[in-house]
C-alpha positions as CSV (number, residue, x, y, z in Angstrom):
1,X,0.0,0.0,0.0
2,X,1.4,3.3,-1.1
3,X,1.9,5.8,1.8
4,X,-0.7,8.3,1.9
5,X,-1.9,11.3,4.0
6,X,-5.6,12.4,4.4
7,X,-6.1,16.5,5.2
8,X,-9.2,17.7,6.5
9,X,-10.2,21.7,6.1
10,X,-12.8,23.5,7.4
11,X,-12.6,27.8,7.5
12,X,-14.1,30.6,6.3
13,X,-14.7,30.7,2.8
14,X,-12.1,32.6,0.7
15,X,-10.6,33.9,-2.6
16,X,-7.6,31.6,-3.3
17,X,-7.5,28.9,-1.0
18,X,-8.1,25.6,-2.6
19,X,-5.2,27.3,-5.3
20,X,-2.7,27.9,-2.0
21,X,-3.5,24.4,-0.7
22,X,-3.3,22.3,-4.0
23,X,0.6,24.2,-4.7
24,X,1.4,23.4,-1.7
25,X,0.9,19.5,-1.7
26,X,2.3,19.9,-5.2
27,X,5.6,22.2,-4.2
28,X,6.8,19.3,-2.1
29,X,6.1,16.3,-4.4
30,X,2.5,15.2,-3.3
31,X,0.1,14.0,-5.7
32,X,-3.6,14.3,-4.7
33,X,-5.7,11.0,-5.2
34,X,-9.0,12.1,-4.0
35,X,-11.0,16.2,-3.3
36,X,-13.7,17.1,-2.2
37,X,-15.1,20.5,-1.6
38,X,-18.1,22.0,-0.6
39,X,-19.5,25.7,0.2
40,X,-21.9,26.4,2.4
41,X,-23.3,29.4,1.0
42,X,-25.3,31.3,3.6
43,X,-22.3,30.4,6.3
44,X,-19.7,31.1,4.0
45,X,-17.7,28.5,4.9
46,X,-15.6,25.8,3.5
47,X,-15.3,22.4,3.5
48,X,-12.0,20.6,2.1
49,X,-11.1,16.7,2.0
50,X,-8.1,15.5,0.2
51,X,-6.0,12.1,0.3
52,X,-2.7,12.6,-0.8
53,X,-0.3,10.1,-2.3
54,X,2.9,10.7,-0.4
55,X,5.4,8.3,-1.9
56,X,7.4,11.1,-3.2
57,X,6.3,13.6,-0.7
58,X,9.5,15.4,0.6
59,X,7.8,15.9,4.0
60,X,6.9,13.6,6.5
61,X,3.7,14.1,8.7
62,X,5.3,16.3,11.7
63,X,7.4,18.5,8.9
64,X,3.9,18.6,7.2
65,X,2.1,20.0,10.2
66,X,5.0,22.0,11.2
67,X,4.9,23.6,7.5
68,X,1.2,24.0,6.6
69,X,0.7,26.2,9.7
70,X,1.4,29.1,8.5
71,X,-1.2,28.7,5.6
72,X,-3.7,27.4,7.9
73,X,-3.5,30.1,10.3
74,X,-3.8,32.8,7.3
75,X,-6.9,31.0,6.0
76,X,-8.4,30.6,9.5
77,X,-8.4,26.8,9.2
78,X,-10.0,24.1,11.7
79,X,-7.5,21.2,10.2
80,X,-6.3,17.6,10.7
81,X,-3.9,15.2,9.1
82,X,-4.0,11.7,9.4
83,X,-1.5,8.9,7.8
84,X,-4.3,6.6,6.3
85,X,-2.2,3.3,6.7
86,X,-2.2,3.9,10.9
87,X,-6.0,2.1,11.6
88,X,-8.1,4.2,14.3
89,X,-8.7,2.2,17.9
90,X,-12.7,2.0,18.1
91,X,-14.2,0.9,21.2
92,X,-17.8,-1.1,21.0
93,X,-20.2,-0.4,24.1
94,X,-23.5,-2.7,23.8
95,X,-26.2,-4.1,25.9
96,X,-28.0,-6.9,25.0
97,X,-28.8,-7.2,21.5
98,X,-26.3,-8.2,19.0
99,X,-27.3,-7.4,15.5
100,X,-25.1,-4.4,15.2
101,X,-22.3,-5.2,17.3
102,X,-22.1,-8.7,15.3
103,X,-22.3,-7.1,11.8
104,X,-19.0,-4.5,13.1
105,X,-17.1,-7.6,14.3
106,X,-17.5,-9.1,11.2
107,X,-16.9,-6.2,9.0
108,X,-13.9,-5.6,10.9
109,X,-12.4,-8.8,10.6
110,X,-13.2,-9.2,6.3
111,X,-11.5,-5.6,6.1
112,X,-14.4,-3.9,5.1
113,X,-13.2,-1.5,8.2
114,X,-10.1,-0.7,8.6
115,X,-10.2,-0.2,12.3
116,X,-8.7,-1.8,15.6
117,X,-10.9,-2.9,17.9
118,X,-9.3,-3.2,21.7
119,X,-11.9,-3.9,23.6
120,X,-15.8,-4.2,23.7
121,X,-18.1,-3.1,27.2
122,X,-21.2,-4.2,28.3
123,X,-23.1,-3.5,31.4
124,X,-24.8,-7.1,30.7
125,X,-23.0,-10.4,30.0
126,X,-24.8,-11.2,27.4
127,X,-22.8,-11.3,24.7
128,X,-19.2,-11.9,26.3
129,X,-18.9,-15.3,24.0
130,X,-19.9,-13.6,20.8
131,X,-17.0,-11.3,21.9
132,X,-14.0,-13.7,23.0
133,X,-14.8,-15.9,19.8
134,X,-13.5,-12.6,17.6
135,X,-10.5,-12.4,20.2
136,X,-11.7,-9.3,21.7
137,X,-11.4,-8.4,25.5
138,X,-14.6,-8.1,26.7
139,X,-15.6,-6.0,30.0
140,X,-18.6,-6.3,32.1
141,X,-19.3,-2.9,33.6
142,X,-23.1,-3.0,35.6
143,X,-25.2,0.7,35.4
144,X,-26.8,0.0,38.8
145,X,-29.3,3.4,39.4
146,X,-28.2,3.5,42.7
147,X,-24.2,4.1,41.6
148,X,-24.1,5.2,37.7
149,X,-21.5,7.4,38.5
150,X,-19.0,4.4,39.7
151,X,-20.3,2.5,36.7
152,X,-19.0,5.5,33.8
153,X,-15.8,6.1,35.8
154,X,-14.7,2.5,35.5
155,X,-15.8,3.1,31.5
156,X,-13.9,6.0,31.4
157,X,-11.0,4.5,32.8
158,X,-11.0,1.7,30.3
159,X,-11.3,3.8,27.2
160,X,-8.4,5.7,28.5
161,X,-6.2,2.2,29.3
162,X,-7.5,0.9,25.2
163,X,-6.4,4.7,23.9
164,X,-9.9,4.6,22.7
165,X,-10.3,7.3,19.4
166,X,-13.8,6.5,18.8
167,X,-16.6,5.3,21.0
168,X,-19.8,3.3,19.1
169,X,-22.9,3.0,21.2
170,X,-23.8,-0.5,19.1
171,X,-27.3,-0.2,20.9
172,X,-26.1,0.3,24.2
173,X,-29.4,1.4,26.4
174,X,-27.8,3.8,29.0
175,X,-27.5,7.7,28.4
176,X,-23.9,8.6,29.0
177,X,-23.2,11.5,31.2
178,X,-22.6,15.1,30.0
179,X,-18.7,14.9,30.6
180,X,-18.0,11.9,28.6
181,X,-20.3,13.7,25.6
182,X,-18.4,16.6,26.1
183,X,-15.1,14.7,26.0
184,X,-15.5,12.2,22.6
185,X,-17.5,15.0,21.2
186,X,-17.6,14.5,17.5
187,X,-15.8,11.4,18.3
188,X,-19.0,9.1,20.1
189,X,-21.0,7.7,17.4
190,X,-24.8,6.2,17.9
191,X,-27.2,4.6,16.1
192,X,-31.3,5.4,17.3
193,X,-33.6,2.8,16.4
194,X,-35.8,5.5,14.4
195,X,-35.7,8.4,11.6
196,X,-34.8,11.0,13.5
197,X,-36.0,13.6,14.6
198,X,-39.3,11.9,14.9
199,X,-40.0,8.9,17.5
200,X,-37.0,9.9,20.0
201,X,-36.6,8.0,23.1
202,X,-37.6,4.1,23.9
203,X,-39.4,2.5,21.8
204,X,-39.9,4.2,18.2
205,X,-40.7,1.6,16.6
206,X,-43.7,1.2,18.7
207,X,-44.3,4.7,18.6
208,X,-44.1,4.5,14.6
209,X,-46.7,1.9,14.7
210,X,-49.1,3.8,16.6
211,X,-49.1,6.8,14.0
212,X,-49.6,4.1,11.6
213,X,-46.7,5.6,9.6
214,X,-45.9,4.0,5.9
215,X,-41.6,4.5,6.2
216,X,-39.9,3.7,9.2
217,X,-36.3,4.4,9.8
218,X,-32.6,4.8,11.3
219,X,-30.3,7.1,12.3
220,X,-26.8,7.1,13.2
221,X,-25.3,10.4,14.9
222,X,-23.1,12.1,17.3
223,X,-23.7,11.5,20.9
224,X,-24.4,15.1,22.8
225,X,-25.7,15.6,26.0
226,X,-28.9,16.6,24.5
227,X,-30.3,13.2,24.2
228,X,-30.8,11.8,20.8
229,X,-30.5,15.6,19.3
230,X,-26.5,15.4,17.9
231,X,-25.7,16.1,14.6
232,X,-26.9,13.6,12.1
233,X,-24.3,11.3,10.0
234,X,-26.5,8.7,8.2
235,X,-30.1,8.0,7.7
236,X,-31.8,5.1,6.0
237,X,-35.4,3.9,5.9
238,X,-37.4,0.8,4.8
239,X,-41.6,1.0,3.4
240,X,-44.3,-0.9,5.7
241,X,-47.9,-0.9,5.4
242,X,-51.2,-1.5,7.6
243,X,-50.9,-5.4,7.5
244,X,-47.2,-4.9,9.2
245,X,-47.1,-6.0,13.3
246,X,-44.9,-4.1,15.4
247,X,-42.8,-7.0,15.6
248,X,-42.0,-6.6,11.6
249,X,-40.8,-2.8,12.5
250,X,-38.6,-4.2,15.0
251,X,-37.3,-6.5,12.7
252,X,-36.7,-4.6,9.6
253,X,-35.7,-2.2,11.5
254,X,-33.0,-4.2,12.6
255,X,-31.8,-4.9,9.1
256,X,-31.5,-0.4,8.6
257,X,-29.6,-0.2,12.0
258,X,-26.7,-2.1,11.2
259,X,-26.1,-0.9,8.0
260,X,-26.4,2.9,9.0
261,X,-24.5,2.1,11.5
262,X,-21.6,0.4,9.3
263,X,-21.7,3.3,6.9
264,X,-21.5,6.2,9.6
265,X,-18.8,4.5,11.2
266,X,-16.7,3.9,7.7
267,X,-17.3,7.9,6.9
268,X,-15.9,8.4,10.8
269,X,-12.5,5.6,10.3
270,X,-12.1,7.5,7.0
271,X,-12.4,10.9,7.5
272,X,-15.7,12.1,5.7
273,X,-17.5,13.8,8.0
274,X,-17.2,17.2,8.9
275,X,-19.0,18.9,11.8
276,X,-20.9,22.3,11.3
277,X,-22.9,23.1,14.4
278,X,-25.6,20.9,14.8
279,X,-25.2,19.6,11.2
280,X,-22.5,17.1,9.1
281,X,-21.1,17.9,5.6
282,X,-20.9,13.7,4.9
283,X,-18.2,13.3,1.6
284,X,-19.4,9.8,1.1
């Protein structure tokens, strides 16, 4: 695999940036594989994705960073790089149901996501075996009412010990406390069992069935402390009709959940989402 860097931009909008970008990457031997732009037109402000092929680059990613900033601070930029071939560390929290957490095991091990995945926690013990047959440490960490507080400490302690970079809530049924929102903002990815913003809470799908709606749906987002109101990364959403039980809802909607799930969590491991207030710009 070639080496290859992937820079993220977001500023406000101006004359002559994409030009001052693209000779830079050019003025030291990079060759850009993939762009993406986007303007937001009543924010004025810009949106930039590029992958760079750095095999002949003639700066490696510190002397990069140490060099672009200058240019970044002139355009006002909110910027990353990343070196593509170094896999994010993503840590699974779940509950009891498996659909989701099965179908990111298994992508993960096919290479479908290019991720590492240290450790999966539970406050059941469920699905331990599901876990250890994949080779994954698995932590049981109860959510008693009486001492939630003890429970997310010992979480927060283990994402620290796994390095975790991402958090996916892979239908894990406890709200996690302001702080840890506030600290893996933009980084604490969840999938809601319905089309969001409609049905929010427990049980949508029964919800959705009682307004006899024709489309039911899911959402993945960002976790804020605003329950089930963070900004949206992926939506997806299957037809029913009047002959369809509650218990069909659940399970198509089962089917939606994983693979909105799968994609937000491939446009997170590879960069494509960019934050804008309340709102994504999604490069798929």
């Amino acid at each position: 695999m070639s080496p290859c860097y992937r820079l993220i931009i977001s500023c406000p909008d101006q004359v002559g940036l994409v030009a001052q970008v693209s000779q830079f990457i050019a003025s030291h031997k990079g060759s850009i594989l993939e762009a993406d732009h986007h303007t937001d037109l009543e924010q004025k402000w810009f949106f930039m994705r590029y992958e760079i092929d750095a095999a002949k680059l003639t700066l490696n990613l510190a002397d990069f960073r140490n060099q672009f900033a200058p240019i970044a601070q002139k355009f006002q930029m909110q910027w990353q790089i990343h070196d593509v071939s170094i896999p994010k560390r993503v840590v699974l929290l779940v509950s009891k149901q498996s659909h989701c957490l099965i179908d990111l095991l298994h992508r993960v091990q096919e290479g479908e996501l290019f991720c590492k995945i240290p450790c999966v926690i539970s406050n059941h013990e469920d699905l331990r075996k599901i876990v250890e047959w994949y080779g994954i440490e698995f932590h049981h960490v109860p959510i008693e009412s009486a001492q939630k507080e003890a429970g997310f400490t010992k979480i927060e302690n283990l994402l620290a010990q796994h390095n975790a970079e991402v958090i996916v809530l892979a239908r894990y049924m406890q709200i996690m406390p302001h702080h840890l929102c506030q600290k893996y903002a933009g980084k604490m990815l969840n999938i809601h069992h319905s089309f969001l913003p409609s049905f929010v809470g427990a049980k949508p799908y029964h919800q959705a069935y009682a307004r006899g709606v024709k489309l039911i749906g899911a959402t993945c987002h960002y976790v804020t402390a605003e329950l089930d109101q963070g900004p949206i990364i992926e939506q997806d959403v299957a037809r029913v009709n009047h002959r369809a039980t509650p218990e069909d809802f659940i399970r198509l909607g089962r089917d939606i959940e994983k693979n909105v799930l799968a994609r937000g969590l491939r446009y997170h491991l590879e960069d494509r989402i960019l934050i804008q207030g309340n709102k994504t710009v999604v490069f798929a």
